[in-house]
C-alpha positions as CSV (number, residue, x, y, z in Angstrom):
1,X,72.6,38.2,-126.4
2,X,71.1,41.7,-125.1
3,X,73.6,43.3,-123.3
4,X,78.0,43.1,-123.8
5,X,79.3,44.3,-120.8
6,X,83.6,45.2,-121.6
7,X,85.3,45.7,-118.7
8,X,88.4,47.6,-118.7
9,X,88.2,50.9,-121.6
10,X,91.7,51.3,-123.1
11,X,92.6,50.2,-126.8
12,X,92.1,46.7,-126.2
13,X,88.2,47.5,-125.1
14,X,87.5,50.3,-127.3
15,X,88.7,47.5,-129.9
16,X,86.7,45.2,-128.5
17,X,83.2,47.6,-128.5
18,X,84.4,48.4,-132.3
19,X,84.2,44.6,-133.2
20,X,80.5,44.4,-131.6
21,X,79.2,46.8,-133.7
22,X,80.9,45.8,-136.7
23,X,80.1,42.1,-136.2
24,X,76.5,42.8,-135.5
25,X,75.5,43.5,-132.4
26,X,73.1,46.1,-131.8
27,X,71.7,45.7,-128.4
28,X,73.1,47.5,-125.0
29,X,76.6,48.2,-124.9
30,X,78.4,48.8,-121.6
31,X,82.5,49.7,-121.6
32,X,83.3,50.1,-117.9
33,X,86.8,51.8,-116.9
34,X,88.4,52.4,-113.8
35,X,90.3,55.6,-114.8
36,X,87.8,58.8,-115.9
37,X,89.7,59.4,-119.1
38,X,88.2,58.2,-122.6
39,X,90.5,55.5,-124.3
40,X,93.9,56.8,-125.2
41,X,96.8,55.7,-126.8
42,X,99.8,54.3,-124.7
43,X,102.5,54.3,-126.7
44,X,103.1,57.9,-127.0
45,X,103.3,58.0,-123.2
46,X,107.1,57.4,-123.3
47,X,108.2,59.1,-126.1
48,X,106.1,62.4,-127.7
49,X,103.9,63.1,-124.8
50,X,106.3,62.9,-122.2
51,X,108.9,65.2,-124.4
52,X,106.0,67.4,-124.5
53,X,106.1,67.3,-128.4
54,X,102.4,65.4,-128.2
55,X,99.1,67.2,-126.7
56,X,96.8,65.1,-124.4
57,X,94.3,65.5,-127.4
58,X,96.4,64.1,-129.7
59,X,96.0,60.6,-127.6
60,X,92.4,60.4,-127.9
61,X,91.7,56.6,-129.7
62,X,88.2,57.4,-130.6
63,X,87.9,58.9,-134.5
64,X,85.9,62.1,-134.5
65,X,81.8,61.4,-134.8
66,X,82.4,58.0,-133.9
67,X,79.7,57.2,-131.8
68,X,79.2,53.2,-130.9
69,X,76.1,53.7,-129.1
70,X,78.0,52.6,-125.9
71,X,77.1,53.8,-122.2
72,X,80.2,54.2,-120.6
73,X,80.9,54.2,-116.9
74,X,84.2,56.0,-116.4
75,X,86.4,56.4,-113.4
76,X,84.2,52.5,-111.8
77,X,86.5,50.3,-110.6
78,X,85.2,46.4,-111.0
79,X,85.4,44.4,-108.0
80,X,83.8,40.8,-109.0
81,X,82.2,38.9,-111.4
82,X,79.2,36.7,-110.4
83,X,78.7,34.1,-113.2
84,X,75.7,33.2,-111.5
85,X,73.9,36.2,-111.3
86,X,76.0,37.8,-114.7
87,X,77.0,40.5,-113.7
88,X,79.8,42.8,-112.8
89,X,80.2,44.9,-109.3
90,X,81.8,48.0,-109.0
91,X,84.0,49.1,-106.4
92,X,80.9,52.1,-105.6
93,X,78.2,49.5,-105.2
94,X,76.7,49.5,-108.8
95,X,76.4,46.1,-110.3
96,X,76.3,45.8,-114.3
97,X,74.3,42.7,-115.5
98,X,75.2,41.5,-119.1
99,X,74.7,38.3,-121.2
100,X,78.1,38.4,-122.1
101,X,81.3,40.1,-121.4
102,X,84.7,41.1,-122.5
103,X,87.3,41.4,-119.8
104,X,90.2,44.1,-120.7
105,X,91.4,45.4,-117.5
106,X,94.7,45.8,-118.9
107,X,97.9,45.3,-116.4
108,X,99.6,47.4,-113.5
109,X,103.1,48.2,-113.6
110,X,105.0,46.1,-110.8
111,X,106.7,48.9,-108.3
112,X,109.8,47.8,-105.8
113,X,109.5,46.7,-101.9
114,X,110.2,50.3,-100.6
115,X,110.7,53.8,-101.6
116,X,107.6,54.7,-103.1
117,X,106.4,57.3,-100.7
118,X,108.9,59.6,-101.6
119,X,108.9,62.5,-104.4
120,X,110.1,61.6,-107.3
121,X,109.6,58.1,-108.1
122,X,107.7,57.1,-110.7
123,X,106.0,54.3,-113.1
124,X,105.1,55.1,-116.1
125,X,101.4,53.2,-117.2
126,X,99.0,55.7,-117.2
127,X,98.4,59.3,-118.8
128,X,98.0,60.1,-114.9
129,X,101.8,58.5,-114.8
130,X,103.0,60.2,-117.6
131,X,101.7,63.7,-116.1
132,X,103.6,63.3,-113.4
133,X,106.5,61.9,-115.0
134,X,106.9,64.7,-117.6
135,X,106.5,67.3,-115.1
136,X,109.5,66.3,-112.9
137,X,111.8,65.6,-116.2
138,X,111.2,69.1,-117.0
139,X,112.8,70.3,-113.9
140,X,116.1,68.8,-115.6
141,X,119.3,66.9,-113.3
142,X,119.7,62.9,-112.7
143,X,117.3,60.8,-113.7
144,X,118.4,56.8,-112.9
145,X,115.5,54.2,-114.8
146,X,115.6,50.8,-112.7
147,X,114.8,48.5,-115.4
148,X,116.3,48.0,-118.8
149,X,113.3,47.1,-120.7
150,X,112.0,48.8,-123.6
151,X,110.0,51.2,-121.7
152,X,113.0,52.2,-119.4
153,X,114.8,52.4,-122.7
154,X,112.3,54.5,-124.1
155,X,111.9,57.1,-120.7
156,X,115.8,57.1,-121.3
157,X,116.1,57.7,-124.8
158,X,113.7,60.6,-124.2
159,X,114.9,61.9,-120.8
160,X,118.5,62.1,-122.5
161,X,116.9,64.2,-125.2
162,X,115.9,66.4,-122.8
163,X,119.0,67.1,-121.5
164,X,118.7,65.1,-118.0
165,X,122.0,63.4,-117.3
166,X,120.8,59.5,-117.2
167,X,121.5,56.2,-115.9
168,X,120.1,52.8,-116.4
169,X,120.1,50.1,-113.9
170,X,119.1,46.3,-115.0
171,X,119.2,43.6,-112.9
172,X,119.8,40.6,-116.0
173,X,123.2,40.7,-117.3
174,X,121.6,41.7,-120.7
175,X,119.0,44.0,-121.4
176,X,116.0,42.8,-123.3
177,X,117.5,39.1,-123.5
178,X,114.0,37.7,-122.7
179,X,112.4,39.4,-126.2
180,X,114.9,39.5,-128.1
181,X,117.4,37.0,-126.9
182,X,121.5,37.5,-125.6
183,X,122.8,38.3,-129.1
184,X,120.4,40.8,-130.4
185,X,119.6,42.0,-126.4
186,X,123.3,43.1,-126.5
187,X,123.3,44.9,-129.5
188,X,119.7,46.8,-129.4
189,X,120.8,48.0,-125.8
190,X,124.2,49.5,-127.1
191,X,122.5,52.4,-128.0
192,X,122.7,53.8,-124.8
193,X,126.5,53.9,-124.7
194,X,126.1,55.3,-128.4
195,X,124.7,58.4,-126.9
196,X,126.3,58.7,-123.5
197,X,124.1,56.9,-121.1
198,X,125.4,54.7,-118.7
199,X,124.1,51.1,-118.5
200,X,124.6,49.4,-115.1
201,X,124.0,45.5,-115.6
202,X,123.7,42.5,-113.6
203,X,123.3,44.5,-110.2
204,X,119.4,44.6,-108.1
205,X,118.3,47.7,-106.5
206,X,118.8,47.4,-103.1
207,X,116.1,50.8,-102.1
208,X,116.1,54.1,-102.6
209,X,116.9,56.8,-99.9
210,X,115.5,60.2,-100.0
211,X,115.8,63.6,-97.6
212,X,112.5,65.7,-96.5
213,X,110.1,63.1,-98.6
214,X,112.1,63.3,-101.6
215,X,114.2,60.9,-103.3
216,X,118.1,61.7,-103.5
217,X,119.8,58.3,-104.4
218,X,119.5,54.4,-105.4
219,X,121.6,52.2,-103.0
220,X,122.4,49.3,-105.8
221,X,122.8,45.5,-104.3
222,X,126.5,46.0,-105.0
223,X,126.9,48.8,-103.1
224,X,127.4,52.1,-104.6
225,X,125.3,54.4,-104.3
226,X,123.5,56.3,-107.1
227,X,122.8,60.4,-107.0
228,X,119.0,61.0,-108.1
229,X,117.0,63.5,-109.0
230,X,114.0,61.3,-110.6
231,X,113.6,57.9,-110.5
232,X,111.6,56.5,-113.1
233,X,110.4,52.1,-112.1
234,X,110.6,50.0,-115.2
235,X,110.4,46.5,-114.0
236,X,107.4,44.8,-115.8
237,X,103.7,44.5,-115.3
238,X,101.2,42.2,-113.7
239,X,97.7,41.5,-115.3
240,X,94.8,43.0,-113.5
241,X,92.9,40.1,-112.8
242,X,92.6,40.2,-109.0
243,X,88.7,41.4,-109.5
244,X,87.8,38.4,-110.4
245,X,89.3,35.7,-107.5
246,X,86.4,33.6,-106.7
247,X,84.6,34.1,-110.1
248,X,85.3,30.4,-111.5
249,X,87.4,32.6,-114.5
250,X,90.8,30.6,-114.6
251,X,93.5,32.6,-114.2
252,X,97.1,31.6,-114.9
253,X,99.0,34.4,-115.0
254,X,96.5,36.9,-116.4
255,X,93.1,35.0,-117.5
256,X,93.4,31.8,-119.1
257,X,92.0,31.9,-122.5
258,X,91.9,29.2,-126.0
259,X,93.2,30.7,-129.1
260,X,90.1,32.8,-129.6
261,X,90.2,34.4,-126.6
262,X,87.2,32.9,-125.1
263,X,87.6,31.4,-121.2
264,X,86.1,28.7,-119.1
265,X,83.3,30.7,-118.3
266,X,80.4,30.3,-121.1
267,X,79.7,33.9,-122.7
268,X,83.0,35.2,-121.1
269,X,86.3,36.5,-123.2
270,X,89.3,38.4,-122.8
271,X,91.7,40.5,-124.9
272,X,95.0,42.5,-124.4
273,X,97.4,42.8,-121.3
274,X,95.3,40.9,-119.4
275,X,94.3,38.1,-121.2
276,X,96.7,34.4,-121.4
277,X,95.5,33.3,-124.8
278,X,96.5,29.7,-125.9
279,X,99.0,30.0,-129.1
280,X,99.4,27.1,-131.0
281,X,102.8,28.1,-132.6
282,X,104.1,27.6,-129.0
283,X,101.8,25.2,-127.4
284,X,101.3,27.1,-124.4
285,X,99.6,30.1,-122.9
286,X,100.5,33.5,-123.2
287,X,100.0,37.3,-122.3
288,X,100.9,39.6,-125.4
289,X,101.4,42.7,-123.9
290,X,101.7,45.0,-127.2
291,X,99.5,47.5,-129.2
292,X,99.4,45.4,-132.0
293,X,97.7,42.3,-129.8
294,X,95.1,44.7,-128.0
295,X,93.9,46.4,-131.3
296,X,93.6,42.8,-133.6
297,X,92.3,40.5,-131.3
298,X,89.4,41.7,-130.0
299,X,88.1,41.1,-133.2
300,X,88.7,37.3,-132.9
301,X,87.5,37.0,-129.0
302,X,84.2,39.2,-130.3
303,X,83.8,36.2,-132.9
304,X,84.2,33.4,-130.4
305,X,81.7,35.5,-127.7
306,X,79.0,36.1,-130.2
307,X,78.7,32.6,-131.9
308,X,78.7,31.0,-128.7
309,X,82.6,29.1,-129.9
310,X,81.0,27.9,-132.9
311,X,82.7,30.1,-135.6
312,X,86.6,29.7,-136.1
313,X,88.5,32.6,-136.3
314,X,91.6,32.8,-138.0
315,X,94.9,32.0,-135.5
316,X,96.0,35.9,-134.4
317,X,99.1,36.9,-136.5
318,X,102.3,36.6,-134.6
319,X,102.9,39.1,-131.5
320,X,104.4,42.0,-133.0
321,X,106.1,45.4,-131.4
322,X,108.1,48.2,-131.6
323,X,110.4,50.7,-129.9
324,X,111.8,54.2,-131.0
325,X,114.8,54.8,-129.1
326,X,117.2,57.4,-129.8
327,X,116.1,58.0,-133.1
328,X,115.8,54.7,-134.3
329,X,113.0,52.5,-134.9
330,X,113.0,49.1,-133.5
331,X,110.3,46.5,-134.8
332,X,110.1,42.7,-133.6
333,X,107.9,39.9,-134.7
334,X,107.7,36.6,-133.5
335,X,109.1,34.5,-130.8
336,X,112.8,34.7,-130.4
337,X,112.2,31.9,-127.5
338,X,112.1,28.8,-129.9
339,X,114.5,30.1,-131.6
340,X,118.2,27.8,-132.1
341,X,120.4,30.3,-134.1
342,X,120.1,34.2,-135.2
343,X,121.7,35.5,-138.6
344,X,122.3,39.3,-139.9
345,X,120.6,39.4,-143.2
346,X,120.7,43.0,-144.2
347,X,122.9,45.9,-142.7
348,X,125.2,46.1,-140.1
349,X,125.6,45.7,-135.9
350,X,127.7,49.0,-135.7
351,X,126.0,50.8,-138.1
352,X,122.5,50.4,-135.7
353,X,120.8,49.6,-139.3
354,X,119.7,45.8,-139.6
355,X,117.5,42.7,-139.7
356,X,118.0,39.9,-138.1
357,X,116.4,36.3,-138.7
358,X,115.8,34.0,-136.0
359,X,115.3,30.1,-137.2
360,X,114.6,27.0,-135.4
361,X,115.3,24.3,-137.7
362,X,115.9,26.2,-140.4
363,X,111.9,27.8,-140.2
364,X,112.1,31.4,-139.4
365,X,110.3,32.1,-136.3
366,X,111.2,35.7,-135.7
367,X,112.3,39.1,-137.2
368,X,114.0,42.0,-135.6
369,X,114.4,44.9,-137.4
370,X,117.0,47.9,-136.5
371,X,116.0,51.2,-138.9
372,X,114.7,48.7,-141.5
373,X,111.3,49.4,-141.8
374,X,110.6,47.6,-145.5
375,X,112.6,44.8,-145.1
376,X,110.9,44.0,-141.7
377,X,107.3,44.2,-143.0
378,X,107.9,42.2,-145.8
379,X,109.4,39.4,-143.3
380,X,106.6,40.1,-140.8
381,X,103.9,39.3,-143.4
382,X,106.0,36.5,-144.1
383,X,105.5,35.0,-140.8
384,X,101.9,35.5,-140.4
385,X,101.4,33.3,-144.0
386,X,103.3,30.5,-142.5
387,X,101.4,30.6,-139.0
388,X,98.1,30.6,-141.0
389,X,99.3,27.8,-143.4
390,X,100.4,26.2,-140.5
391,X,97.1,26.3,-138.7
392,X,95.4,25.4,-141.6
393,X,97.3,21.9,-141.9
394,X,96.7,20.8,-138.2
């Protein structure tokens, strides 16, 4: 293999290029992004950078020095993959032709049926996003997040901190039920009312009504009618995978991986957002969509693409995130779907200071942690031993 070509030049591709070199692979290396900006860090994007207490510079993923040897072709959108001819096109005419190649275009944050040519509204994805974003908080009033999620959560946490006067809108009767399940969904988004902002559940959106191009309200489903200032659209994300319709890459809601990360294609993987990896704790395939996912990975999916699928690499630890919301520090690990019961082992609910256990037949599948950093990493490594002595007895 002569030439890697990794599309898509966030953390889960700069993680990918990392693994090539490491691994061995010292022939041409081409990381092809569609925005202009060198790999940054995400995270941040809801919480320091958009409170302005983090500098652009501070998001910069590559160390200083580091040099990979990589040509990188920033601000090229890919428009198709031709298996045949192995290579990639680009949205300007280039092509890019590689003996093998990573795919880590990431996903797009889903936006609503109507309202987004006015002023005002917002997703929050990009650093280009979170320009935007943090420029209209700073002008201060009502800010109403559509979408209870943990990066509404988050743009509320830190728009309250800011002194915006906020509202949250979620369609589900619970907030976060689908991570972390009713029980624990209930409690995590309390925190809201702990610090005064208001949490409007089990209504839709039914658009959003502006004057002279800007917005000015949310008309809810129900109704009423919601005064805004900023409108900020947390309602999920949708893998970029469109470039490659017609490329014979199975896609099933993101690209359809095994648990390596390689795809259908011969000398073809993919990693992060993007990427449905098979997980055999679940039997089914699945998009991680967390920093954690997009940094390991790669390093497994680099493996499979180099060895042609004939090295093993150890099963991927299971998914693991965080959230900092109003001062506290939420960690998760596992999957909280299989789960049949949840138990507080440490702290307490209204003290916002716990961890809670989630069993299915008496085997813990997942760990939530509220403010209880130790105690969560000591379950978390926990986990991952029993998914790798799992795998190893199959």
């Amino acid at each position: 293999m002569r030439t890697v070509a990794v599309v898509g030049a966030s953390l889960a591709g700069l993680s990918a290029a990392r693994a090539l070199r490491a691994q061995g692979f010292d022939g041409r290396l081409v990381v092809i992004g569609d925005e202009t900006h060198r790999p940054y860090d995400r995270p941040p994007l809801s919480k320091e950078f958009l409170s302005g207490r983090t500098a652009e510079s501070e998001l910069l993923l590559e160390a200083d020095g580091e040099e990979l040897g990589a040509e990188w072709l920033l601000g090229a959108r890919a428009v198709g993959l031709d298996r045949t001819e192995r290579a990639v096109r680009l949205a300007d005419g280039r092509t890019v032709r590689a003996d093998g190649f990573v795919v880590a275009t990431g996903a797009a944050a889903r936006t609503l049926g109507g309202g987004h040519g006015l002023d005002g509204v917002h997703v929050l994805r990009t650093l280009d996003d979170a320009r935007a974003l943090r420029a209209d908080l700073a002008r201060g009033g009502r800010l109403v997040v559509i979408g209870g999620g943990f990066i509404g959560a988050e743009v509320a946490s830190t728009a309250h901190a800011l002194g915006l006067e906020v509202t949250v809108v979620e369609a589900a009767p619970t907030p976060l039920a689908g991570p972390l399940g009713t029980a624990m969904g209930e409690l995590v988004s309390a925190l809201h009312a702990d610090h005064g902002v208001r949490l409007l559940c089990g209504v839709g959106v039914e658009a959003l009504t502006g004057r002279q191009g800007k917005v000015t309200a949310v008309l809810l489903a129900d109704g009423r009618s919601l005064p805004a200032d900023t409108v900020v659209v947390g309602v999920g994300a949708r893998p970029c995978v469109e470039w490659l319709e017609g490329s014979g890459v199975a896609l099933e809601n993101g690209v359809r991986c095994d648990a390596a990360g390689a795809t259908n294609i011969p000398g073809v993987v993919a990693v992060g957002d993007c990427a449905a990896w098979y997980d055999p704790a679940v039997g089914a395939h699945r998009r991680v969509e967390h920093w954690t996912g997009a940094r390991e990975r790669p390093t497994a999916a680099v493996t499979a693409l180099l060895s042609g699928g004939a090295v093993t690499p150890e099963p991927p630890r299971p998914p693991y995130f965080w959230s900092d919301q109003y001062g506290v520090r939420i960690q998760f690990a596992g999957y909280a779907a299989g789960a049949d019961r949840v138990t507080l082992e440490e702290g307490a609910a209204d003290d916002r200071s716990f961890l809670a256990v989630y069993r299915q037949a008496d085997r813990p599948v997942a760990v939530l942690g509220v403010n209880r950093t130790r105690p969560f990493m000591r379950w978390r490594r926990q986990l991952a031993a029993d998914a790798v002595q799992r795998a190893g007895s199959r």
